[in-house]
N, CA, C and O atoms as a printed pandas DataFrame, in Angstrom:
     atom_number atom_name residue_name chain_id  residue_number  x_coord  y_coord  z_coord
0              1         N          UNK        A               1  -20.488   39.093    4.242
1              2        CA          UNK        A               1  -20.329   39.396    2.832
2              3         C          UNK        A               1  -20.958   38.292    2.009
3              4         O          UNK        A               1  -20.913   37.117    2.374
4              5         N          UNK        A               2  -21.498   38.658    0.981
5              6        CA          UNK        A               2  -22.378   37.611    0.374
6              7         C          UNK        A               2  -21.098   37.566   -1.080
7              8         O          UNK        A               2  -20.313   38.461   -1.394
8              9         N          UNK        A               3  -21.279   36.249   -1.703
9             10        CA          UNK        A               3  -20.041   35.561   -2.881
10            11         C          UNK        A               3  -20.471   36.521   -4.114
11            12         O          UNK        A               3  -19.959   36.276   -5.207
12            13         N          UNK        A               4  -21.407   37.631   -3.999
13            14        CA          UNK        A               4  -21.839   38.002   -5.530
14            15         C          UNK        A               4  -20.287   39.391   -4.977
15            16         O          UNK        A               4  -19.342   39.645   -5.724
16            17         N          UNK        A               5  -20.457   39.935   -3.765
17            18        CA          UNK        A               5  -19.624   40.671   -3.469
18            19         C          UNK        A               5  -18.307   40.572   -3.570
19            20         O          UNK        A               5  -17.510   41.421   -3.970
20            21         N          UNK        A               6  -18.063   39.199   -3.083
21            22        CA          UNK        A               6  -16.486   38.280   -3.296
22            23         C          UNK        A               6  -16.090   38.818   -4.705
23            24         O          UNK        A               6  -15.302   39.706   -5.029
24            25         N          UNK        A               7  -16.934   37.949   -5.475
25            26        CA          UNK        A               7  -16.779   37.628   -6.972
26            27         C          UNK        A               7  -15.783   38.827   -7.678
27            28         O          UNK        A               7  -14.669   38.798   -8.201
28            29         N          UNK        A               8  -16.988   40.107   -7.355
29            30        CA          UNK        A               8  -16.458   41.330   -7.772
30            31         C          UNK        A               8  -15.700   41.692   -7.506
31            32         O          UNK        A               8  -14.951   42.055   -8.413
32            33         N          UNK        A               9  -15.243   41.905   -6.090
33            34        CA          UNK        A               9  -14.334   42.476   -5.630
34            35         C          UNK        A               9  -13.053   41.877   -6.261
35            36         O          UNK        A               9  -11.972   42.440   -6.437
36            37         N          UNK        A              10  -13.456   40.471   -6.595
37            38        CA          UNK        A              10  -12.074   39.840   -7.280
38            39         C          UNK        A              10  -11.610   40.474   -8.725
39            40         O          UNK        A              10  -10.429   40.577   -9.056
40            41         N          UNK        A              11  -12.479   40.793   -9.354
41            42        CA          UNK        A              11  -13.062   41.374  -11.045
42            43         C          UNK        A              11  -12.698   42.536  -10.672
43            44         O          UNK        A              11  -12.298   42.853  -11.792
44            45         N          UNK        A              12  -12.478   43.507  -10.018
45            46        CA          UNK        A              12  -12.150   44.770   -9.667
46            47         C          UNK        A              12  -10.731   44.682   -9.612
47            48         O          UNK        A              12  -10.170   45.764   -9.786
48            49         N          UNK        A              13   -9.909   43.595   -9.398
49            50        CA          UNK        A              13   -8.518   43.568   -8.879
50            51         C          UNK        A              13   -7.770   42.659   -9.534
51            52         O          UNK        A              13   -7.542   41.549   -9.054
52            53         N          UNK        A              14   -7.231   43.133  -10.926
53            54        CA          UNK        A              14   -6.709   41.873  -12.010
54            55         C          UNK        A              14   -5.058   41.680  -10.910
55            56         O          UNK        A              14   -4.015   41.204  -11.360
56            57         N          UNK        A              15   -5.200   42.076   -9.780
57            58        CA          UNK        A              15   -3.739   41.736   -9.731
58            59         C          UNK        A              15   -3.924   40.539   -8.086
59            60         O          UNK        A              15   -3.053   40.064   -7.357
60            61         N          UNK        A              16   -5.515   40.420   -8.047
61            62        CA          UNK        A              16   -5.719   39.216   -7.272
62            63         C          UNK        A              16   -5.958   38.054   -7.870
63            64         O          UNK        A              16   -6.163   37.078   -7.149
64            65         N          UNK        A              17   -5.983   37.910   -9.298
65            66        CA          UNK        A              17   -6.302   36.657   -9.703
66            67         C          UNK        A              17   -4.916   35.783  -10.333
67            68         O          UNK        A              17   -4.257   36.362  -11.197
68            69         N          UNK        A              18   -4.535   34.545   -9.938
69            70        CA          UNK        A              18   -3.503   33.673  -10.265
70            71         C          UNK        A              18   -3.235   33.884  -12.043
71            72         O          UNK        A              18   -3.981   33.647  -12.993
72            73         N          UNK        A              19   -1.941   34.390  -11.982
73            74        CA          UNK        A              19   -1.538   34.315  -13.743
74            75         C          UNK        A              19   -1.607   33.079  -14.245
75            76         O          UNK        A              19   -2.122   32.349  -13.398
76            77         N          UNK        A              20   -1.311   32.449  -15.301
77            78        CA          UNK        A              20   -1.119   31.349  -15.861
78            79         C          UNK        A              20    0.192   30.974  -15.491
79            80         O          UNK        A              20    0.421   29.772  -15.348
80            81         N          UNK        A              21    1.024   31.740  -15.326
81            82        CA          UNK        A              21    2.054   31.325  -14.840
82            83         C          UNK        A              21    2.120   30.876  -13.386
83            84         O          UNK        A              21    2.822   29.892  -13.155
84            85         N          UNK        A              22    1.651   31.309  -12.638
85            86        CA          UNK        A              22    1.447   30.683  -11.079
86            87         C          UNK        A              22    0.706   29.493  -11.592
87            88         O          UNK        A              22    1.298   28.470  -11.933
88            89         N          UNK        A              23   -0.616   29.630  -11.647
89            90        CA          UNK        A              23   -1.195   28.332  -11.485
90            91         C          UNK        A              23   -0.337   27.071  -12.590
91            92         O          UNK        A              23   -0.665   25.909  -12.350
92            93         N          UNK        A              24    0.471   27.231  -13.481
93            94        CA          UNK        A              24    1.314   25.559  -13.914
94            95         C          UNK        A              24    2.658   25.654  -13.213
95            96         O          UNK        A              24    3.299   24.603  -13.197
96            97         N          UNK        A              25    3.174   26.648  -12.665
97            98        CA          UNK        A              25    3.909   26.985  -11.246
98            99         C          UNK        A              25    3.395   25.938  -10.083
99           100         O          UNK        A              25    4.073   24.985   -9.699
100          101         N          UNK        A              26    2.026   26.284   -9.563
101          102        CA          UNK        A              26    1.333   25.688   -9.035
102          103         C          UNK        A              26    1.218   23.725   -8.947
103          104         O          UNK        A              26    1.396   22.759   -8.204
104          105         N          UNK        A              27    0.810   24.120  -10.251
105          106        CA          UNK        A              27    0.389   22.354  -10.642
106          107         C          UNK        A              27    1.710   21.927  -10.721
107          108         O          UNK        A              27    1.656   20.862  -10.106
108          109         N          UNK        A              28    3.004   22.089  -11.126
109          110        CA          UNK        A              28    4.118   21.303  -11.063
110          111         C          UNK        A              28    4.605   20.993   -9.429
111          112         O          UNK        A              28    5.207   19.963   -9.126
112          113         N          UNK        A              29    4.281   21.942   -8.551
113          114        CA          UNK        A              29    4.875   21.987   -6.767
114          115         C          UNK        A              29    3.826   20.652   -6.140
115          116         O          UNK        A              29    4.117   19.851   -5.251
116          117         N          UNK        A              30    2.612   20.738   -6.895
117          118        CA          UNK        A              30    1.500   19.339   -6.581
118          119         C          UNK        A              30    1.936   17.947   -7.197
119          120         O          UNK        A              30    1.701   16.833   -6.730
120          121         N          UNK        A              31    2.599   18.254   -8.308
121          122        CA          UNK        A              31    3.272   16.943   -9.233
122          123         C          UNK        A              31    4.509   16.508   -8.515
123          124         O          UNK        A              31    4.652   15.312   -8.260
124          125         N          UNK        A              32    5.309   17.284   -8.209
125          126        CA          UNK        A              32    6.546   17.421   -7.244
126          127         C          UNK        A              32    6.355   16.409   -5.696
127          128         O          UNK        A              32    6.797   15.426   -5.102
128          129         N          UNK        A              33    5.461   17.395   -5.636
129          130        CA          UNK        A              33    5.244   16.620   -4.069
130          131         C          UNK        A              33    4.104   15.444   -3.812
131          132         O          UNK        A              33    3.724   15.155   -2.677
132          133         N          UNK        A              34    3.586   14.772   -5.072
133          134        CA          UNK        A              34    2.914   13.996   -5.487
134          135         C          UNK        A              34    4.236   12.888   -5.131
135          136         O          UNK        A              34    4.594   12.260   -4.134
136          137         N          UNK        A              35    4.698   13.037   -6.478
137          138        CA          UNK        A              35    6.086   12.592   -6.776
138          139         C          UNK        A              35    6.893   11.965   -5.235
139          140         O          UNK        A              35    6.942   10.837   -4.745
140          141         N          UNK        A              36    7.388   13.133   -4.857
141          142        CA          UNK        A              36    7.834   12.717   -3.601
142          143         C          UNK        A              36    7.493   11.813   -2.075
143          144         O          UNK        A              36    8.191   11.403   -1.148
144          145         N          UNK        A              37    6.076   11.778   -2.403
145          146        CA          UNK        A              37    5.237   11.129   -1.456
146          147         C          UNK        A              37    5.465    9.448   -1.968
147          148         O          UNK        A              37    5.710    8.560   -1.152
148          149         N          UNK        A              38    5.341    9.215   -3.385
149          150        CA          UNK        A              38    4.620    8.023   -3.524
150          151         C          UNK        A              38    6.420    7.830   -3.728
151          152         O          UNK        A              38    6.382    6.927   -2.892
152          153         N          UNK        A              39    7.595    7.879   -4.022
153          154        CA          UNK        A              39    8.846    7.430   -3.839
154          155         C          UNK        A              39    9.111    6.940   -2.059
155          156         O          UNK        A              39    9.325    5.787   -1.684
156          157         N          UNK        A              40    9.048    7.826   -1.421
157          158        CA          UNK        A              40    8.905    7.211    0.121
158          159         C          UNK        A              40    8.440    6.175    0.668
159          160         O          UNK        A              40    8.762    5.460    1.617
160          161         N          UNK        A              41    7.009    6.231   -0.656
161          162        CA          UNK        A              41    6.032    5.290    0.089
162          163         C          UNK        A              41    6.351    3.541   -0.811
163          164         O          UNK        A              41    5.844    2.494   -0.409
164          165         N          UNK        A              42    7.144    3.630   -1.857
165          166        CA          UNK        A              42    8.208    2.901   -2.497
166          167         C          UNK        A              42    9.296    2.234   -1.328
167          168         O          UNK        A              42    9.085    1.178   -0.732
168          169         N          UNK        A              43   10.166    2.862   -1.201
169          170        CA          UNK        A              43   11.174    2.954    0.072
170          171         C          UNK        A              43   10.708    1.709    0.960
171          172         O          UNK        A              43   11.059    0.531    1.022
172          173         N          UNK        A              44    9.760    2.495    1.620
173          174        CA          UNK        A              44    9.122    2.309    3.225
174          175         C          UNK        A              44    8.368    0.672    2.455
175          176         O          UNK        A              44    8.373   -0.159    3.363
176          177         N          UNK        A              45    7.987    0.267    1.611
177          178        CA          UNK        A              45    7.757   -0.959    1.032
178          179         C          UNK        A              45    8.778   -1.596    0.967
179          180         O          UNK        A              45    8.852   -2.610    1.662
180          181         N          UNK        A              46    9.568   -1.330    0.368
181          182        CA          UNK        A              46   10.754   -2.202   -0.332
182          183         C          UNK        A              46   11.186   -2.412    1.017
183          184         O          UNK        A              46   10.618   -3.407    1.466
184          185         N          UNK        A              47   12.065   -1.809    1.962
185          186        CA          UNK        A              47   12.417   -1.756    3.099
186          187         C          UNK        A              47   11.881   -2.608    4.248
187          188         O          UNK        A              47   12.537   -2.848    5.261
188          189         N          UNK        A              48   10.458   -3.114    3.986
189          190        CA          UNK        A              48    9.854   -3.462    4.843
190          191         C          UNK        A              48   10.291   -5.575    5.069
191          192         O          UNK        A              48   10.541   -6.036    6.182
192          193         N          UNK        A              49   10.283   -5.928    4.558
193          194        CA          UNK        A              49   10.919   -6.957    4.420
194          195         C          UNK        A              49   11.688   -7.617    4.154
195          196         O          UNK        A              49   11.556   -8.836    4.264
196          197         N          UNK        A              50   13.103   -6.863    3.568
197          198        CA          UNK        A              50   14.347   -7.491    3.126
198          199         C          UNK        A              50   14.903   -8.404    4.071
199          200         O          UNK        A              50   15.217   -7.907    5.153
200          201         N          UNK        A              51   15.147   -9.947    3.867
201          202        CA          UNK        A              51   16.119  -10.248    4.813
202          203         C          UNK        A              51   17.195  -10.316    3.929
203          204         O          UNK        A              51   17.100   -9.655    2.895
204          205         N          UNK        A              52   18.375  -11.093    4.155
205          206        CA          UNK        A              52   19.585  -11.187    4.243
206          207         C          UNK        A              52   19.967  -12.399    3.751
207          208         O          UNK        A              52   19.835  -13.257    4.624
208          209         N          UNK        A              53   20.429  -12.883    2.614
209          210        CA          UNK        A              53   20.307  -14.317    1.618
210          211         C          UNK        A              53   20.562  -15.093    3.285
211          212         O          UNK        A              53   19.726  -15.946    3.582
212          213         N          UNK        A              54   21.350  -14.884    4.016
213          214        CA          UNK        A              54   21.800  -16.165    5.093
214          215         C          UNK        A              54   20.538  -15.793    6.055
215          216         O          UNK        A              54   20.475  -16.751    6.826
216          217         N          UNK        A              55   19.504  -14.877    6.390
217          218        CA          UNK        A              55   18.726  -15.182    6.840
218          219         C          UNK        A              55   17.613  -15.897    6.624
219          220         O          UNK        A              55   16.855  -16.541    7.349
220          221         N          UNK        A              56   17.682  -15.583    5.162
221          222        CA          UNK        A              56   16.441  -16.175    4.328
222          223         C          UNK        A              56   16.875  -18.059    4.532
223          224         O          UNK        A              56   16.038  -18.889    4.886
224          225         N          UNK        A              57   18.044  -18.322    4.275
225          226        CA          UNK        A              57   18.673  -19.607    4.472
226          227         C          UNK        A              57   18.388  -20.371    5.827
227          228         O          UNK        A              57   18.285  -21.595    5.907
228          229         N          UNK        A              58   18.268  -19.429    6.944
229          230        CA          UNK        A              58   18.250  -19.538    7.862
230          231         C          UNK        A              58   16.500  -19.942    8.250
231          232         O          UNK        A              58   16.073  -20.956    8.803
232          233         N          UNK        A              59   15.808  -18.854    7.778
233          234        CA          UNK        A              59   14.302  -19.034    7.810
234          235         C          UNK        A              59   13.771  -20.400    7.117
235          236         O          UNK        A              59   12.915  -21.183    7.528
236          237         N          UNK        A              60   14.438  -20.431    6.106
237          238        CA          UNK        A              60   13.687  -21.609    5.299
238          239         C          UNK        A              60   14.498  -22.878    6.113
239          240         O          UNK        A              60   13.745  -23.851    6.126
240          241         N          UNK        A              61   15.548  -23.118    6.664
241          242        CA          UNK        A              61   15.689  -24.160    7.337
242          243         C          UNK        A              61   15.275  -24.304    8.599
243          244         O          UNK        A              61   15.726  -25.294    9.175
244          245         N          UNK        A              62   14.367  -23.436    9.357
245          246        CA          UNK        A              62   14.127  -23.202   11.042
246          247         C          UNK        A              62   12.482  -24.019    9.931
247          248         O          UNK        A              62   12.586  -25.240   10.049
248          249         N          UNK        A              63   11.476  -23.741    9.221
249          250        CA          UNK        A              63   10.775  -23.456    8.508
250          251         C          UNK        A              63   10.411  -25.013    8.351
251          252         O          UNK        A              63    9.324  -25.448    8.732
252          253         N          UNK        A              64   11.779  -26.137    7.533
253          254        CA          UNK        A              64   11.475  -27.210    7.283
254          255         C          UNK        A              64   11.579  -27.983    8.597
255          256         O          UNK        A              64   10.570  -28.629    8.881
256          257         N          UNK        A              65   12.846  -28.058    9.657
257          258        CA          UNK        A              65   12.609  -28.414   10.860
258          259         C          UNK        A              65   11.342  -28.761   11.309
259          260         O          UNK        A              65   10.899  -29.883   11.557
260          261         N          UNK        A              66   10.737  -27.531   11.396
261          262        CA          UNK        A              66    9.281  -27.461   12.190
262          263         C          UNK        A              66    8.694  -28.533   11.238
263          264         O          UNK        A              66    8.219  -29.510   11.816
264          265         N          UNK        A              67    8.634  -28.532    9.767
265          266        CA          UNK        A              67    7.595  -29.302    8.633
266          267         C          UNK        A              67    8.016  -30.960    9.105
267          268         O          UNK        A              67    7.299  -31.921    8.826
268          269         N          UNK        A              68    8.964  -31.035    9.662
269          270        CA          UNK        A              68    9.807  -32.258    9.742
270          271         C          UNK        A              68    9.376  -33.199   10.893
271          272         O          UNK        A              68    9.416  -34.428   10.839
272          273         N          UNK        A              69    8.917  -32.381   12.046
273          274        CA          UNK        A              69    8.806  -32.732   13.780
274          275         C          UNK        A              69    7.558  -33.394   12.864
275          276         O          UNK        A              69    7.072  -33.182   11.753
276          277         N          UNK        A              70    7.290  -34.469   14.165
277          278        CA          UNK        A              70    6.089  -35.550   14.641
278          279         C          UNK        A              70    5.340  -34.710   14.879
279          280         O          UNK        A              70    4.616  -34.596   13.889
280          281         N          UNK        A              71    4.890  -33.588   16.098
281          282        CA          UNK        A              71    4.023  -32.664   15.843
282          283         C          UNK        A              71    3.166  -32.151   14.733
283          284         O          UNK        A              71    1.943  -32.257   14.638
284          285         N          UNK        A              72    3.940  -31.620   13.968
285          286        CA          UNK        A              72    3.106  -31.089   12.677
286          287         C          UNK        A              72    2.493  -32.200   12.039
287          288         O          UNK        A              72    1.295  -32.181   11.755
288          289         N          UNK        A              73    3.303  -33.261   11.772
289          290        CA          UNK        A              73    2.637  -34.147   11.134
290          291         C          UNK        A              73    1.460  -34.604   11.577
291          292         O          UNK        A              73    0.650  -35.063   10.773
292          293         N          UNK        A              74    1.236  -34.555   12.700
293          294        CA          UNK        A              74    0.245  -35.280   13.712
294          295         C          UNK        A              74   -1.112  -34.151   13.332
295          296         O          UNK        A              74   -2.283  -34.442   13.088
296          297         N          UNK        A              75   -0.489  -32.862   13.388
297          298        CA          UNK        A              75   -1.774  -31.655   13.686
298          299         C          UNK        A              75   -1.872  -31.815   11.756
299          300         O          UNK        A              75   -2.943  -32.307   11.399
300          301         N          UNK        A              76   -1.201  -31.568   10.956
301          302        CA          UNK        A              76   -1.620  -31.866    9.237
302          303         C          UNK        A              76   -2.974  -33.399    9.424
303          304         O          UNK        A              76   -4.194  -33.389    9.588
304          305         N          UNK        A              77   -2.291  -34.152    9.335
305          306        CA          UNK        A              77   -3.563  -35.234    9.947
306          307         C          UNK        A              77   -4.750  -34.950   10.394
307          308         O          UNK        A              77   -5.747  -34.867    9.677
308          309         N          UNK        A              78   -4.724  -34.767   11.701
309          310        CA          UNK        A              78   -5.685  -34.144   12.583
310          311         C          UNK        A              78   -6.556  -33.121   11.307
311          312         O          UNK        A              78   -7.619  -33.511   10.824
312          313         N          UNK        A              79   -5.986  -31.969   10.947
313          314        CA          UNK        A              79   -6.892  -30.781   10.459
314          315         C          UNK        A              79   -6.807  -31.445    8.788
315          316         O          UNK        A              79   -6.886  -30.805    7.740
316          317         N          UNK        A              80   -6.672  -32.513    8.919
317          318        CA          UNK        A              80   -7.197  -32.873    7.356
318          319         C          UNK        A              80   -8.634  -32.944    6.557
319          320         O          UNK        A              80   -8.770  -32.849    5.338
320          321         N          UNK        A              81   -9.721  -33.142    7.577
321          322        CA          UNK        A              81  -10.913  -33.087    7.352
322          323         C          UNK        A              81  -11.338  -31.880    7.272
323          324         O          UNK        A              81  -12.173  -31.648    6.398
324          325         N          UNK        A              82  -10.974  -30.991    7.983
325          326        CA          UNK        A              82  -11.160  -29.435    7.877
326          327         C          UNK        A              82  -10.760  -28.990    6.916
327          328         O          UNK        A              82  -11.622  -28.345    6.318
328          329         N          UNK        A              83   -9.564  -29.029    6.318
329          330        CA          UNK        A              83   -9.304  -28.692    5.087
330          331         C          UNK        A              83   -9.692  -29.262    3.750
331          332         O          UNK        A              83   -9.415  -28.686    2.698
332          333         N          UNK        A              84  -10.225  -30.207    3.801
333          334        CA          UNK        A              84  -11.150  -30.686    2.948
334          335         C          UNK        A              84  -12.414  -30.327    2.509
335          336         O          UNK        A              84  -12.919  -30.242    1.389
336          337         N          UNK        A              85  -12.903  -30.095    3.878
337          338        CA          UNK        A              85  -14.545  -29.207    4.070
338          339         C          UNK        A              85  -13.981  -27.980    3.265
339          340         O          UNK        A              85  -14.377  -27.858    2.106
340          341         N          UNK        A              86  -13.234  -27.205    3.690
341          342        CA          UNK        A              86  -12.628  -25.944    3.228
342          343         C          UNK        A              86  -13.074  -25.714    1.627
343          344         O          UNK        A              86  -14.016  -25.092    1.135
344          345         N          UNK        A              87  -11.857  -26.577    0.966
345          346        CA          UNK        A              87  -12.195  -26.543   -0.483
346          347         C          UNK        A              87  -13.584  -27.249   -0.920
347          348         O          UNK        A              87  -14.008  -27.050   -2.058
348          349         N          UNK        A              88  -13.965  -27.693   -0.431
349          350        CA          UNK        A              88  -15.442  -28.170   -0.675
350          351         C          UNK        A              88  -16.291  -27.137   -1.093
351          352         O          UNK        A              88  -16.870  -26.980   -2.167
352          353         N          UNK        A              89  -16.271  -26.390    0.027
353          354        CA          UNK        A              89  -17.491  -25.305    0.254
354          355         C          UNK        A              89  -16.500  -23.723   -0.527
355          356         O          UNK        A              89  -16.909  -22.589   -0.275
356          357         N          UNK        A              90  -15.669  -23.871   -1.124
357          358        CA          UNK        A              90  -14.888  -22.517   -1.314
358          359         C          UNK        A              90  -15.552  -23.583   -3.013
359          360         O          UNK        A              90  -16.009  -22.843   -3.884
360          361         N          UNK        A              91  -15.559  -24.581   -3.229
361          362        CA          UNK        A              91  -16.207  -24.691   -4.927
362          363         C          UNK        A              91  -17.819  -24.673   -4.942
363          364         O          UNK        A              91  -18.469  -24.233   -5.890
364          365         N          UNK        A              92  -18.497  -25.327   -3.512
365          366        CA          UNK        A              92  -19.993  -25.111   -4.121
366          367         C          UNK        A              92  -20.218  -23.802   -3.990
367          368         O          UNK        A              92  -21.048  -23.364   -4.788
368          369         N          UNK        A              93  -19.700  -22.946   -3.161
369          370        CA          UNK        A              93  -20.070  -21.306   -3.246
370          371         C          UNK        A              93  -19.770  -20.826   -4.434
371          372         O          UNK        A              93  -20.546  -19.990   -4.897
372          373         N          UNK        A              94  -18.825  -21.144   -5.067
373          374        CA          UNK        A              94  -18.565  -20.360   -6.599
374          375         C          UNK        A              94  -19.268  -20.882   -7.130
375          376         O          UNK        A              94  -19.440  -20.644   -8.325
């Protein structure tokens, strides 16, 4: 069937074409479930990282420990020249 045939056949049949009332029928079930998608996708964010004030307490003191050890201090030292180069070249590039 060729679309000049479609066309007509549609123009022949006022009771195949969407009223005005379906189609903002229509567009509200797309707003709806628009709607509903991006609330989930809210949720599934928010949700994704909550801790727990005593975990958070907990994190930030496991957190300074580590900042505290001879280790770190030793490797901060160590990668001090590297991080220097770093911002160096992150200002002559701009």
């Amino acid at each position: 069937m060729t679309e000049d045939r479609d066309a007509s056949w549609l123009d022949s049949r006022p009771s195949a074409r969407p009223t005005e009332g379906a189609l903002e029928a229509e567009q509200k079930l797309d707003l709806v479930d628009r709607l509903i998608g991006l609330e989930q996708q809210v949720k599934e964010l928010q949700s994704g990282n909550i801790l727990s004030p005593s975990e958070t307490v907990a994190a930030e003191r496991s957190l300074a420990s580590v900042q505290a050890s001879m280790t770190w201090r030793v490797g901060r030292v160590a990668m001090l020249p590297v991080r220097v180069l770093r911002v160096v070249k992150r200002r002559i590039v701009r």
